[in-house]
C-alpha positions as CSV (number, residue, x, y, z in Angstrom):
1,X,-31.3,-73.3,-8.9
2,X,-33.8,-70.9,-10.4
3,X,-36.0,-68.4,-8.3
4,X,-39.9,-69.0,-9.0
5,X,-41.4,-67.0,-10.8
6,X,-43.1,-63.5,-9.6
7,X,-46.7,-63.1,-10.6
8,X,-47.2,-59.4,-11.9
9,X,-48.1,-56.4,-9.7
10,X,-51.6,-55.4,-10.9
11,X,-51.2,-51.8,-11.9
12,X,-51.0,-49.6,-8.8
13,X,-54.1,-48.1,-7.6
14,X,-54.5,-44.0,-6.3
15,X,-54.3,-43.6,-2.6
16,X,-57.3,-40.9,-2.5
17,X,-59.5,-43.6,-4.4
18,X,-58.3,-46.2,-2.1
19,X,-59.7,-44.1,1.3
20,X,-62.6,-43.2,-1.0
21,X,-63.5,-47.0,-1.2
22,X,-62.5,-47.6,2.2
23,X,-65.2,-44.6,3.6
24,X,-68.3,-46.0,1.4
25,X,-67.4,-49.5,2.3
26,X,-67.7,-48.1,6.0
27,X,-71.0,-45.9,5.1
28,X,-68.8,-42.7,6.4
29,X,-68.6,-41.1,2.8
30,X,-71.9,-38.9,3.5
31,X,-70.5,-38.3,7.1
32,X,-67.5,-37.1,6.0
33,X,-68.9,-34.6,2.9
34,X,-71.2,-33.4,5.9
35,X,-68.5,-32.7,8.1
36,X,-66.8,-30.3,5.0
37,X,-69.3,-27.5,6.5
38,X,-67.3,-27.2,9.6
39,X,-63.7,-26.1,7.5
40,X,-65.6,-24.3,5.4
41,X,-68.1,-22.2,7.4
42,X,-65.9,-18.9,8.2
43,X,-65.7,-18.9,3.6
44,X,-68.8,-19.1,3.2
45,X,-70.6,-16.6,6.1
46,X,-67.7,-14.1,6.3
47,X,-65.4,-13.1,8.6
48,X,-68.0,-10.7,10.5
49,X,-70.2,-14.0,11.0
50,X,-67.3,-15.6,12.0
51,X,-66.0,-14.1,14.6
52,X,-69.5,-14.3,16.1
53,X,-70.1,-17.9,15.8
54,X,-68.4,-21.2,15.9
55,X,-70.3,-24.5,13.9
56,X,-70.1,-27.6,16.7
57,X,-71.1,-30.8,15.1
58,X,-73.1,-32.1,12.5
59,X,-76.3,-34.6,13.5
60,X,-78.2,-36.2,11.3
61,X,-78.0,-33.1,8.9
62,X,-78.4,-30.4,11.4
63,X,-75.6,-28.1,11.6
64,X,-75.2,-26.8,15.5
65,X,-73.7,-22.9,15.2
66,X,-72.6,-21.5,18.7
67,X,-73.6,-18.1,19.0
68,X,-71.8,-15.7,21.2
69,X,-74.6,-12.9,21.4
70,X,-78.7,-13.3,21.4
71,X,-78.9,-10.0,18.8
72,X,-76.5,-11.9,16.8
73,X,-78.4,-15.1,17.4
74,X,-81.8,-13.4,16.2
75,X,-79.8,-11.9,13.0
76,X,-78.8,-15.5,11.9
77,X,-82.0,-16.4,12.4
78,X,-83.3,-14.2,9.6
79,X,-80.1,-15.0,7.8
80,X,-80.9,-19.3,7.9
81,X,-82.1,-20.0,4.7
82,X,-79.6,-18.0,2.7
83,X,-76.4,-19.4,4.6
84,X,-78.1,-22.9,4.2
85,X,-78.1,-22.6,0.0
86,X,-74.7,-20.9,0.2
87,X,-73.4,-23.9,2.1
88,X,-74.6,-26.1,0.4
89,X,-74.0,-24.6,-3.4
90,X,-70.5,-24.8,-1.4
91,X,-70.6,-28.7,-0.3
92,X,-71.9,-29.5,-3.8
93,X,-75.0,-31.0,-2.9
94,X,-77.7,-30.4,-0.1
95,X,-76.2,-32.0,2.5
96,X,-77.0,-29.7,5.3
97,X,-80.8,-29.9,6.3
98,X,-80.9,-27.1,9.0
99,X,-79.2,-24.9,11.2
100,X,-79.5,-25.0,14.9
101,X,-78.8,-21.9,16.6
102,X,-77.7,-21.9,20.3
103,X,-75.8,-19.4,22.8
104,X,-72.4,-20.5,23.3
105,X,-68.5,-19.6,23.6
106,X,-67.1,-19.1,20.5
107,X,-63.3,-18.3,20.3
108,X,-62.4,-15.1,19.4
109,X,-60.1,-15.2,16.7
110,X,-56.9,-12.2,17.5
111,X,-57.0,-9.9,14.4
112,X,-54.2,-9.1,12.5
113,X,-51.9,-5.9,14.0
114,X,-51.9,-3.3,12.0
115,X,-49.2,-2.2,10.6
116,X,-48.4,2.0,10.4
117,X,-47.7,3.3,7.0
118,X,-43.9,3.1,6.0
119,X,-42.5,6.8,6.9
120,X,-42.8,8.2,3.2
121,X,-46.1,8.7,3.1
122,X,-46.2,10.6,6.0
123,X,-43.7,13.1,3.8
124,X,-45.7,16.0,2.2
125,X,-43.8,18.0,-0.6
126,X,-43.6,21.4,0.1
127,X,-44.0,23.9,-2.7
128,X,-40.4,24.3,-4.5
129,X,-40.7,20.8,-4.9
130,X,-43.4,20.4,-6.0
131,X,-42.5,23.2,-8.4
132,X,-39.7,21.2,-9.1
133,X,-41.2,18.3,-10.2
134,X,-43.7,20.5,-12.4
135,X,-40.5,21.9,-14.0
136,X,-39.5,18.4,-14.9
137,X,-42.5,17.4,-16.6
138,X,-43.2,20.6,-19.1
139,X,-41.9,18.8,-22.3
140,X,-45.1,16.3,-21.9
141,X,-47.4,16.3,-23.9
142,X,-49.7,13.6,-23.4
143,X,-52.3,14.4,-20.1
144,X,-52.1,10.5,-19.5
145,X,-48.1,10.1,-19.5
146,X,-47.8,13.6,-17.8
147,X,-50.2,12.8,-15.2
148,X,-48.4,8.8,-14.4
149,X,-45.3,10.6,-13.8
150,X,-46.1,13.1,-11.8
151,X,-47.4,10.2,-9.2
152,X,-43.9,8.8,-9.8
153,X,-41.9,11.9,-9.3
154,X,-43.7,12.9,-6.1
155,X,-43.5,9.5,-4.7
156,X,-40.0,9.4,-5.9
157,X,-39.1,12.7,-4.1
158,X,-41.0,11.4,-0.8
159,X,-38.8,8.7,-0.5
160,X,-35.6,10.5,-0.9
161,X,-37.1,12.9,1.5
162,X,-38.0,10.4,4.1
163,X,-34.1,8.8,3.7
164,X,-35.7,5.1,2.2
């Protein structure tokens, strides 16, 4: 007995196009370009802006910013119309209308620790070494070369110095 036969697979179709289709066919496509402004926003204002302000929620084009401090409030005031064409140039397309300012918590985002310099470049030469160092390099001729490897000798004898 003989199977029946299989009609062919259509050929497969992208999974990004498929939630693309899925979105317009919803009317969410403009909601969800609009909503881009919220990953985006520490890129675009900087990391100074940033830490000062949080974006909300999107409504009907109108971007709602908390603001942690009234002067920083009145700063971004002044600063509206050229975070509004940055975002946008951003987004691809004017999809935000407006900003809306308001006074709110915004979480403070832990800066990185510092790290202290690695112990050699606390290490200063004294003078024979320096001297030493000089002695190597008097068959140079060329300033440029001369000059390189006097970087690399000091930073050379640093390191020995410091025990790395």
């Amino acid at each position: 007995m003989r199977r029946p036969r299989r009609a062919k697979l259509k050929k497969a179709a992208r999974a990004g196009d498929l939630v693309d289709k899925l979105l317009k066919g919803f009317g969410l496509d403009e909601r969800l370009h609009q909503y881009r402004a919220l990953i985006i926003w520490e890129e675009v204002v900087g990391p100074q802006i940033a830490a000062r302000t949080r974006p909300v929620r999107i409504r009907e084009g109108v971007l709602e910013v908390n603001v942690d401090q009234p002067t920083w409030m009145q700063q971004l005031q002044f600063m509206k119309p050229k975070i509004l064409k940055q975002l946008n140039a951003e987004l691809g397309k004017a999809t935000v209308k407006d900003l809306y300012l308001k006074r709110g918590k915004v979480n403070v985002r832990p800066e990185k620790p510092v790290e202290p310099p690695p112990a050699w470049r606390m290490v200063q030469l004294d003078e024979s070494e320096k001297q030493q160092v000089e002695e190597l390099l008097v068959a140079i001729e060329d300033q440029e070369l001369r000059d390189e490897m006097e970087k690399f000798l000091q930073k050379q004898m640093r390191l020995l110095k410091a025990g790395e």
